[in-house]
N, C-alpha and C positions, 0 to 999 in steps of 0.2 A: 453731184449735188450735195447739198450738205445732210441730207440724209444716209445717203451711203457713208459720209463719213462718220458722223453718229454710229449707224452701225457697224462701222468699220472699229472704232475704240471699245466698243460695247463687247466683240467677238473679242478683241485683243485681251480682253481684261478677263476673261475666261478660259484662254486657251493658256494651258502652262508653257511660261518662257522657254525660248530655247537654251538659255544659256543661266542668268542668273536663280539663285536658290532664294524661289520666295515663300515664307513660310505658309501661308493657305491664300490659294488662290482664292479671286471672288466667286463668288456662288458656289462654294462648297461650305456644307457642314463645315465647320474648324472641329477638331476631334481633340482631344489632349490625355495625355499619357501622364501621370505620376504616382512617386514611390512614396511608401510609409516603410521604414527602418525602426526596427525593433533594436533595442539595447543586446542582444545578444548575436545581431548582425544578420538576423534572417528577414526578409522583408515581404511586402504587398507592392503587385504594381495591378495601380489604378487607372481604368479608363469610363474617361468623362465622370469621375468621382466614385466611380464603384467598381468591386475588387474582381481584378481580372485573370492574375497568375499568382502563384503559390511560391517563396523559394522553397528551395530541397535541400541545399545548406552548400557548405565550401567544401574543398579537398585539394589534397596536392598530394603526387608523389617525390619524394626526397630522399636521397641516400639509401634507395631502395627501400623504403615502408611507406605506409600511405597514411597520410595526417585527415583526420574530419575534423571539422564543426561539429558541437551537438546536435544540431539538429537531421545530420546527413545521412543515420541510418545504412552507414556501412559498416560491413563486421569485418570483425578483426582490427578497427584499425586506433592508430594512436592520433591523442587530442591535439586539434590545431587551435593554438588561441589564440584566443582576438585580445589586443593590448591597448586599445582604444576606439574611438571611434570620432571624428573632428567633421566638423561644417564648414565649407565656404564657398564663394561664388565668383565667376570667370565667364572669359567668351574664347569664344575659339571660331574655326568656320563654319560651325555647326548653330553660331548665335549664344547669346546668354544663357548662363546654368547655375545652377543651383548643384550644390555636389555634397555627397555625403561620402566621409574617404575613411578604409577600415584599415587598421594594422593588427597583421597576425602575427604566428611566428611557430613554426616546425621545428622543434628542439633547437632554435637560438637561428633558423634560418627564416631572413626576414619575408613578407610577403604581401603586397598591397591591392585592396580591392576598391574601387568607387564606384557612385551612380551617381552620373549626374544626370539632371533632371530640365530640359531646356525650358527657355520661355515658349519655343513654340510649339510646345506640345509632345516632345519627340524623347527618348531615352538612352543615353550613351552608359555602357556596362564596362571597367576597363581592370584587367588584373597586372599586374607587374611586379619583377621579379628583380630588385634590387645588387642582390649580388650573386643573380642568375641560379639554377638546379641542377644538381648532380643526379646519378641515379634512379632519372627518373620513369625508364621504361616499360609498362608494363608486357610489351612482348604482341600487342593488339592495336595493329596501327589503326582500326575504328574505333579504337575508344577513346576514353582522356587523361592523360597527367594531370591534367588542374580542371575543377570544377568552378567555373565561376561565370556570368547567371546561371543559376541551376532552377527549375521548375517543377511543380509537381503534375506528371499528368493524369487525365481524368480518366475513369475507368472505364469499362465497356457498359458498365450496366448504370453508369450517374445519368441524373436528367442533365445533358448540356445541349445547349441547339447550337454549337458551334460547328465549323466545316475548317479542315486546312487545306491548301494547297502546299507541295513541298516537292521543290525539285529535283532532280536525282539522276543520275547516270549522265551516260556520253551525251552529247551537241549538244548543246546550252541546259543541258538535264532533263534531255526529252523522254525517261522515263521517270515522268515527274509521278506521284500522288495524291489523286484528290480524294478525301477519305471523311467522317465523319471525327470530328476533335473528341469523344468519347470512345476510348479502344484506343487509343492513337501508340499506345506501349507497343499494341502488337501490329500496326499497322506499318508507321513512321519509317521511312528511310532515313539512316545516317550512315555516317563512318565516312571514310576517305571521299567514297563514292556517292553518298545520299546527303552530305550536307553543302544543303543550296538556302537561298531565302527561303523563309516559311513564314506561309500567308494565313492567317487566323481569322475568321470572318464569321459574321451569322447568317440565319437561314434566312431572316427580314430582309429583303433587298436596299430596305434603310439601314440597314445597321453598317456598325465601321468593319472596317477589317485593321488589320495593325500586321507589318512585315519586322520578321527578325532573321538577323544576318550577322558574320562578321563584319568589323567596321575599319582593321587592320589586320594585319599577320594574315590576310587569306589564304595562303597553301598550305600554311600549317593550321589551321584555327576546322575544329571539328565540333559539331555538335552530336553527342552519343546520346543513343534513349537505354539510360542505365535501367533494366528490368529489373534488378535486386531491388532497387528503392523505387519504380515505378517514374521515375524522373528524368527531365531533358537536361541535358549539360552541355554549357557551350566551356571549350577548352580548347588544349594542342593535344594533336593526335598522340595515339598511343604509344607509337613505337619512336620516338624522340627521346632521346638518351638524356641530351643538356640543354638549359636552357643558359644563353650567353650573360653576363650583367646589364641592368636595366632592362633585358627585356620585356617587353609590355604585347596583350592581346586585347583587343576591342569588339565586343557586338553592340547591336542599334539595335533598339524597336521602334519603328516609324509606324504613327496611325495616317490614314486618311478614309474617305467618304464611301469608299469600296474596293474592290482588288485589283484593278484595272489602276485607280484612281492613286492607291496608296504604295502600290508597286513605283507609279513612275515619278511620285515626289520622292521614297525611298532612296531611286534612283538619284534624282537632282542633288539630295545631299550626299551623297558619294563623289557624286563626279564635282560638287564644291570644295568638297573636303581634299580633292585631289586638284583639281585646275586642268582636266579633262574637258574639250568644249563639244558639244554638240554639232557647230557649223562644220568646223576642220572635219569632222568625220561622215557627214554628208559629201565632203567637195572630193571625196577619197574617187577618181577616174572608172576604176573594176567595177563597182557601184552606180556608176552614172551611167552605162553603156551597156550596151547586146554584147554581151558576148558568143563563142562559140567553146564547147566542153567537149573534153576528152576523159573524164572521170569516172567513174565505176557506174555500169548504167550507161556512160554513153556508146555512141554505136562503133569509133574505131578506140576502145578502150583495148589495151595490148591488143593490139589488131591494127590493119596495115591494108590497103586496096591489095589487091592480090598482085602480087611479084613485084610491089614497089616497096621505099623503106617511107618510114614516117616522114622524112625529108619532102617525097615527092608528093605521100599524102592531103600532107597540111597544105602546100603550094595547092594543090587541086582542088582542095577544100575553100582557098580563098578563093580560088578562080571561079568555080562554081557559085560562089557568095554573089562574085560582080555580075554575072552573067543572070543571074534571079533576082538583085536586086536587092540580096540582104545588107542591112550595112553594120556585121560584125565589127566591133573595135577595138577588142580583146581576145584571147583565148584562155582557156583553163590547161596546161600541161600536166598531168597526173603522174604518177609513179614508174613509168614507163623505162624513162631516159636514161636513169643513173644507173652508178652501177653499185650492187647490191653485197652485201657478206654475212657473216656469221649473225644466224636466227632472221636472214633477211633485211637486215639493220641497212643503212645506209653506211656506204664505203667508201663512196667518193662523191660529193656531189655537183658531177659534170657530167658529159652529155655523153653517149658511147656512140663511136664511127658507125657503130651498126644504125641506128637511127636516124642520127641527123650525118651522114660522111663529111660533109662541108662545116658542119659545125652549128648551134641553136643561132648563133647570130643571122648566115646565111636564111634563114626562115625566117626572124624577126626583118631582116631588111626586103624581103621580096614581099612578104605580106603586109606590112608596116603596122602588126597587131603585137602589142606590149603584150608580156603573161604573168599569170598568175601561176607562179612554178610551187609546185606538192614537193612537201620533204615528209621525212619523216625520224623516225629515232634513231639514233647513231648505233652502228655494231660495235661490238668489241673489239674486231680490230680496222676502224677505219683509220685509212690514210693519214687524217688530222692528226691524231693522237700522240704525241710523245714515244709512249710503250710502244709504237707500231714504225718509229722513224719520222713520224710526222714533227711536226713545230710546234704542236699546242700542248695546255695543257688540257688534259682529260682525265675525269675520273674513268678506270676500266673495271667494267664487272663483268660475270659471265658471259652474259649474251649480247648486254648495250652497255654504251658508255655515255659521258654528259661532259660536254667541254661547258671550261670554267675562268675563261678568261675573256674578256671584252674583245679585245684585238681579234680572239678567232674570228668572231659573228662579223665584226668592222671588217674583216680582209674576206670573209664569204659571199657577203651582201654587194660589197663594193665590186665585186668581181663577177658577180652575174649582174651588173646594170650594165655591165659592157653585153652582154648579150638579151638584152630587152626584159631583163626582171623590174614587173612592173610593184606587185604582189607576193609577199613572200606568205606562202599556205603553208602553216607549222599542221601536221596531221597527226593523229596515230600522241599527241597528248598525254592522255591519262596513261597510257604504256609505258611512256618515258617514266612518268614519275610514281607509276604502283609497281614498274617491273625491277627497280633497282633499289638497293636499301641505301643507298646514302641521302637520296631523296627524302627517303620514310625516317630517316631516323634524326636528319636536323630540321631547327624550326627556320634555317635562312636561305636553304642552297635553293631549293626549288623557285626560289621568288628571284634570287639571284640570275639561276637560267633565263626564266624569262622576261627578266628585267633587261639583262644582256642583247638576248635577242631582241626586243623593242628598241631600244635603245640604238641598235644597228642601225634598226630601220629609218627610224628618225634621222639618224648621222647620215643618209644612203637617201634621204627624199622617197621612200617606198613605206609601201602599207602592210599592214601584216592582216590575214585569215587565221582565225580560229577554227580546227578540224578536229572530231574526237575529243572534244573539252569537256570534262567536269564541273559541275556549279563552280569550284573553287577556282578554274583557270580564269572562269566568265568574272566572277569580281576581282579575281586578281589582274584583271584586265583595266579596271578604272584607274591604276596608275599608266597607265601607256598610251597619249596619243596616238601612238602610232597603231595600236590595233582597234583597226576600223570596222571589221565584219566578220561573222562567225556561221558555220554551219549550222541549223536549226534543227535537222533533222537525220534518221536515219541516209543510210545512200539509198538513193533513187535507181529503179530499177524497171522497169515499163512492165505497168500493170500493178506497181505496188501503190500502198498508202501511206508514201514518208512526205505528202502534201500537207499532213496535219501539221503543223506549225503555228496554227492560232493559240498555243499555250508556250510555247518555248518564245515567241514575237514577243508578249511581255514581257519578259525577261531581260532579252534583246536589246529590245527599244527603252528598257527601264534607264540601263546602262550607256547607254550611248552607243549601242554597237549594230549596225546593218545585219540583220539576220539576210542568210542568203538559203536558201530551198536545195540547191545542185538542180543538174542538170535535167534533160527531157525532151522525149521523142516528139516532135510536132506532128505527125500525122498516124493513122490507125493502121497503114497499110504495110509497113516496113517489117520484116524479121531478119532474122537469121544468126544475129551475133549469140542474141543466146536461145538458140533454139528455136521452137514457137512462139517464144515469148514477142506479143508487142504491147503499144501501148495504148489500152482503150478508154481512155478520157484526155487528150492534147488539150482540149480546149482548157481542160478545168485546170490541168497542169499549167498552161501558159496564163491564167487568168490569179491562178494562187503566187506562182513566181513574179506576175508586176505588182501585186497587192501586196508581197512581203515587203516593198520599195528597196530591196537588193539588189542583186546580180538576177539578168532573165537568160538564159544561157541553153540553146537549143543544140542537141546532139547524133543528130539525125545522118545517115547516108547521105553519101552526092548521089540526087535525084530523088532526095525521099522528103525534102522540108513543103511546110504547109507554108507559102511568103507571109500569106493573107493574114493568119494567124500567128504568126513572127510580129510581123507589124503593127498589130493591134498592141502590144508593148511600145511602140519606140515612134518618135520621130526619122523622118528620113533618112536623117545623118547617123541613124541607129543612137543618140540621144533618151533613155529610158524616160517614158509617161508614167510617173513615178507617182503615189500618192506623198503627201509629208511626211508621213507617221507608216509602219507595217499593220496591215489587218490584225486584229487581236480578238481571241475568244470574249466573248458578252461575259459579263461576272454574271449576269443569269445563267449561262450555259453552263461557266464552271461550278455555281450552288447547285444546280440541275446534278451532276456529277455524283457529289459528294452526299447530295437527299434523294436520292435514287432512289424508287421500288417499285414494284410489280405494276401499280397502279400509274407510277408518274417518272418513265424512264427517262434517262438523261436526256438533254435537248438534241444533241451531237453537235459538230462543226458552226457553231453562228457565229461571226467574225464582224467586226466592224475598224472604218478607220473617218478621219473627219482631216482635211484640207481646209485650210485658210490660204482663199485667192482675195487679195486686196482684203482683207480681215473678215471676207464672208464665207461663213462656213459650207463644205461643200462634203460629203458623206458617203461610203459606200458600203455595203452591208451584203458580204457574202453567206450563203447557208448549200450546206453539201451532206449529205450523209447525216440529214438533220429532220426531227420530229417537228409538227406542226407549231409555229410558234406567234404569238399575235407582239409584233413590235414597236413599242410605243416613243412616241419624244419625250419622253422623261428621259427617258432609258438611255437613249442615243444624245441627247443634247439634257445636261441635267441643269446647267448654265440658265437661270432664268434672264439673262441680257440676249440669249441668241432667239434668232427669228421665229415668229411661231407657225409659221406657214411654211410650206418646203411642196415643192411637186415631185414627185416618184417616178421613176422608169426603172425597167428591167432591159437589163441590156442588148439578150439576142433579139429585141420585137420595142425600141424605144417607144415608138410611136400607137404605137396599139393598147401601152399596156400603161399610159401615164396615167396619175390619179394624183390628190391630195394627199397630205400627210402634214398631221398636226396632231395636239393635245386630242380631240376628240374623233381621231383619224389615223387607227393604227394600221401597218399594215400586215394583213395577215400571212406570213413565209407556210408556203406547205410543205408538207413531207417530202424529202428529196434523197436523191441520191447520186454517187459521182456523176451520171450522165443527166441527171434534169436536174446539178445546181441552179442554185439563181443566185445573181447579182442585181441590186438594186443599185441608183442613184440618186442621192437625193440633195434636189438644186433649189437654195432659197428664193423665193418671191418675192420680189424688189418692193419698197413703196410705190411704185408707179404701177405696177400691176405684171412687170415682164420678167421672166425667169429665163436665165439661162443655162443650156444645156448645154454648152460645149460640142466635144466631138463625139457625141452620142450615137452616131450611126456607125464609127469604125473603131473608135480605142475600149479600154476596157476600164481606164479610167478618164473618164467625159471629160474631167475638168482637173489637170492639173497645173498643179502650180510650176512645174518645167513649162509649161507651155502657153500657160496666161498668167498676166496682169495687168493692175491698172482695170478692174472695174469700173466706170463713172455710170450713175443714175442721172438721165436727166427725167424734165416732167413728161417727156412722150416716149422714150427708148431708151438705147442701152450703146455702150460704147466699151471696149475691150481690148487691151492691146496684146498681140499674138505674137510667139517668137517660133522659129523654128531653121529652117535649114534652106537654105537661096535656092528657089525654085518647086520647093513645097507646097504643093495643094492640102489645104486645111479646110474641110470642108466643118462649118458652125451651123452649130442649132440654138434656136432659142423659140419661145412661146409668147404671145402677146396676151395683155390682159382679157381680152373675149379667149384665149384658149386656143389661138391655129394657131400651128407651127411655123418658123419663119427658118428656110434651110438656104445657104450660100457658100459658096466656094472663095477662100482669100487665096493668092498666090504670092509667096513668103520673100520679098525682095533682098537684094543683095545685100543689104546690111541688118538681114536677121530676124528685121520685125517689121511689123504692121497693124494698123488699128481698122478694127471691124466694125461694123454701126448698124446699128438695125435702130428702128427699120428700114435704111434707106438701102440695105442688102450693101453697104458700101464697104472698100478696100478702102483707107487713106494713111499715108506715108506718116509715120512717127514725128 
């Protein structure tokens, strides 16, 4: 009816596009960012017209001395001056700017900085190096050669009500910090390892927050918290010798409406600035499907059924699949297969007789499951190499080496599709590029490797995993189609807590990239591989791995999987019930963090993510490990076009436990912990009075968008078209306006789909 389609444009105009960069979506605050530039080059950057950041002034090192601005406050060093200062204005794909562009100059060596200042609110920071730098190493690959935005930060003891977020370490920088903006000198992660987006926000849950990032150069672009002068500086890392001519570095400050909010428009203007699309990286296959995992944590990880090889394993491992009814369509191969050399680098990477005797094809053709094949850092003296007899070129260092020509990765990639490489999983990351100094010491080669290896992948029709990433790999990731999904967390381990991922999912999903969890044991009862250990929360495991919408990848013995709870992820055809979007921390939960005290501890784990099925918002809001929290529709839908009525269930008890939820109807999450999370749902209220709940009695996400569309409202019922796998029982829920439940079974016809109708309980052919 023509009301659902009202609300169908109403939802669309609030949900951020998938693909193009529009500067403020409707219903959000617009927030706006701009500079005030001082004659002497140091400046104010303003939000929404009052003063937000402090500079700290310029630097560079050159011919081994170090040039300041006056106002830099570093000693010992000699004067870098500024030779003018010019105005003009341009577009780029970042929109219209206003730009303010500085010339220096280090004893006759020239050096340019700008700000420009966009129309939509946003701020591009950019330095460049004309006829490139000599000698410019300090010896400290976390620090910087060039100082440009520099910031002053605030002290431990100033009155500031600010909070940051700042990501840091391995899997998408899941040793992020959330800290109070006052102290942040001694708090702040940087250097190689600690510089990720950093999120600035206040303690009012109206207030903005604003993300700053590199915007180019990401493998080499650091942000150091200089302690001498109390200041943040975004640069190129420290141990970088020269810089090439023309080189240029970029950071952004992007505002929006909160930190959820400002992260993922952040995002959008990256992935514009590159030509990165969102859909391509949804339709990535590893992502859309069950898999099954052999990776660290799972149960035949270097292990083997007893007096078989991995050959007969995997085969029995399918077999058992068909015979329970799972419907794997993938597998994870971990580090197992190759063969290994010096500091355990990779040596060759192909398959050893010991494993598979017949060869990884033999396995990919009797299972008919594509993989997602684990590498990892090259040894020093692998096969490939030149130095070693090999064909390629290689840089060789002590322990690892870094090939450096296209052709290798094009002739590596191309040659495991002959053996079912679906997925190519680069792991172990950050080692490659902290453990060797050629890496550390130019600003081009590291972007170059993994430019290379994407680039493979693309030429090869396969997808690349990020494993062991750094912030910097993650944004240097927005140049690459082809890498589609990243590790989010620590490795999984039965009985551990590397489910937390509602903070790295941001990050993730900012970017365009499928965060994936790894693997886990479906059932409580299984030991042995490593000792006592099992694992006592399956459900919460398999309910956080369909909620990240990545890979759901169960790692269990033959004779040891839960089906029932498998299934609750997937369609028949093992098809993942995916939400749109990965569950992400509340920005309540992450200010809860960073204002933390005795009196008002952090919230813990509250997550939420929102579906649009036929433009109508559908919601799901997990809490694990989490303090009593009362949850409002502000908060969840800030959008004042989306519905203001929504009905609630809790997933293991739908029917018992429905209720309202609206502006004056929040719902109150209790204290929880891994075994008594909750998942709620929440399904909007039609104009005609009927809400539907989907598959509320058996998935863990009721209503997604893999498996409906085509909501139509008419004035007495509801109508829904269902896709799924020929011979599928879908069993549907929904509620009528007096409030009974209306539950019936469709059976999913040969051509995929089917339309549902209530109330007549009816099946009818598309």
């Amino acid at each position: 009816g023509n009301m659902a389609n009202h609300l169908f444009r109403a939802a669309l105009v609030c949900f951020s596009s998938a693909l193009a960069f529009s500067p403020s979506p409707a219903g959000h605050t617009r927030h706006l960012l701009n500079v005030s530039v001082s004659d002497d080059g140091s400046f104010s950057v303003l939000l929404d017209g009052v003063a937000y950041m402090e500079s700290a002034g310029t630097y560079v090192y050159s011919n081994g001395k170090l040039y300041a601005s006056a106002g830099c406050g570093k000693s010992g060093a000699s004067q870098l001056s500024l030779e003018n200062i010019t105005k003009s204005i341009g577009y780029d794909s970042l929109g219209e700017f206003e730009s303010t562009n500085m010339a220096w100059r280090a004893d006759g060596v020239p050096l340019s900085t700008q700000i420009r200042a966009y129309e939509g609110g946003w701020l591009a920071f950019s330095q460049e190096f004309p006829e490139g730098l000599n000698g410019t190493s300090t010896g400290d690959a976390d620090e910087v050669i060039t100082s440009f935005p520099s910031f002053k930060l605030t002290s431990a003891d100033a009155e500031d009500d600010r909070g940051y977020l700042c990501y840091n370490g391995p899997m998408v920088g899941a040793e992020y910090k959330i800290a109070p903006w006052a102290g942040a000198a001694d708090t702040m992660p940087f250097g190689i390892e600690g510089t990720g987006p950093l999120v600035l926000f206040g303690k009012d849950p109206k207030s903005p927050a604003v993300v700053f990032s590199a915007l180019s150069s990401f493998m080499s672009a650091n942000h150091y918290v200089d302690k001498e002068t109390g200041a943040l500086r975004y640069g190129i890392m420290g141990r970088v010798k020269s810089l090439p001519r023309g080189y240029s570095m970029e950071t952004i400050a992007f505002p929006g409406s909160g930190i959820n909010s400002a992260m993922r428009r952040w995002g959008d203007a990256l992935l514009a600035r590159y030509g990165k699309d969102r859909r391509r990286v949804r339709d990535d296959f590893t992502t859309n499907y069950l898999a099954y995992s052999t990776d660290n944590g799972a149960f035949y990880y270097y292990l083997t059924e007893r007096n078989k090889t991995y050959q007969e394993t995997m085969i029995d491992i399918k077999a058992y699949a068909e015979t329970e009814g799972i419907p794997y369509r993938h597998w994870l191969m971990d580090s197992w297969w190759y063969y290994k050399g010096v500091g355990d680098g990779v040596k060759n990477w192909t398959a050893m007789p010991s494993i598979f005797p017949d060869g990884i094809h033999t396995v990919y053709n009797l299972t008919q499951w594509p993989i997602v094949a684990h590498n990892r850092y090259w040894s020093s003296n692998t096969d490939y190499a030149k130095q070693n007899g090999g064909e390629w070129d290689f840089i060789v260092e002590t322990e690892k080496a870094l090939p450096t020509s296209q052709g290798f990765w094009d002739y590596l990639l191309r040659e495991a599709r002959t053996w079912g490489l679906r997925t190519y999983e680069q792991d172990w990351l950050y080692n490659e590029f902290r453990d060797m100094d050629c890496t550390l010491e130019s600003a081009t080669l590291a972007r170059q490797w993994l430019l290379q290896m994407a680039t493979a992948a693309e030429n090869n029709g396969l997808t690349v995993q990020y494993c062991m990433s750094w912030p910097r790999h993650m944004l240097q990731s927005v140049e690459f189609q082809a890498v589609t999904q990243a590790r989010v967390s620590k490795d999984y381990h039965p009985g551990n807590d590397q489910w937390r991922v509602g903070v790295t999912s941001i990050f993730a999903d900012a970017i365009g990239v499928t965060p994936t969890k790894d693997n886990f044991w479906s059932t409580s009862t299984e030991e042995g591989r490593y000792g006592k250990d099992f694992e006592p929360y399956p459900e919460l495991q398999a309910a956080v791995s369909t909620l990240s919408a990545g890979p759901v990848a169960p790692s269990d013995a033959i004779g040891k999987s839960d089906v029932k709870l498998i299934m609750r992820s997937a369609r028949a055809d093992g098809k993942l019930l995916r939400p749109e979007r990965p569950a992400r921390m509340l920005d309540s939960a992450i200010r809860s963090v960073a204002f933390a005290s005795k009196d008002t501890p952090a919230l813990g784990d509250i997550w939420a993510t929102t579906s649009l099925v036929s433009g109508l918002p559908f919601a799901q809001v997990i809490a694990a490990g989490s303090q009593p929290y009362n949850l409002t529709h502000t908060e969840l839908f800030p959008c004042p076009r989306y519905p203001q009525r929504f009905l609630a269930f809790e997933s293991s008890d739908p029917f018992h436990t429905i209720r309202s939820f609206s502006e004056s109807e929040p719902i109150a999450l209790p204290a929880t912990n891994q075994s008594t999370f909750v998942l709620w749902t929440l399904a909007p209220v039609m104009f005609n009075g009927w809400t539907f709940l989907g598959e509320a009695t058996s998935k863990w996400v009721a209503v997604s968008p893999v498996r409906f569309s085509q909501i139509s409202v008419s004035s007495t019922g509801l109508s829904i078209v269902v896709s799924g796998a020929p011979g599928e029982a879908v069993e549907l829920a929904a509620v009528n306006p007096s409030g009974e439940p209306s539950i019936f079974t469709c059976e999913i016809p040969e051509a995929g789909t089917i339309k549902a109708v209530f109330p007549d309980a009816a099946c009818v052919s598309v």
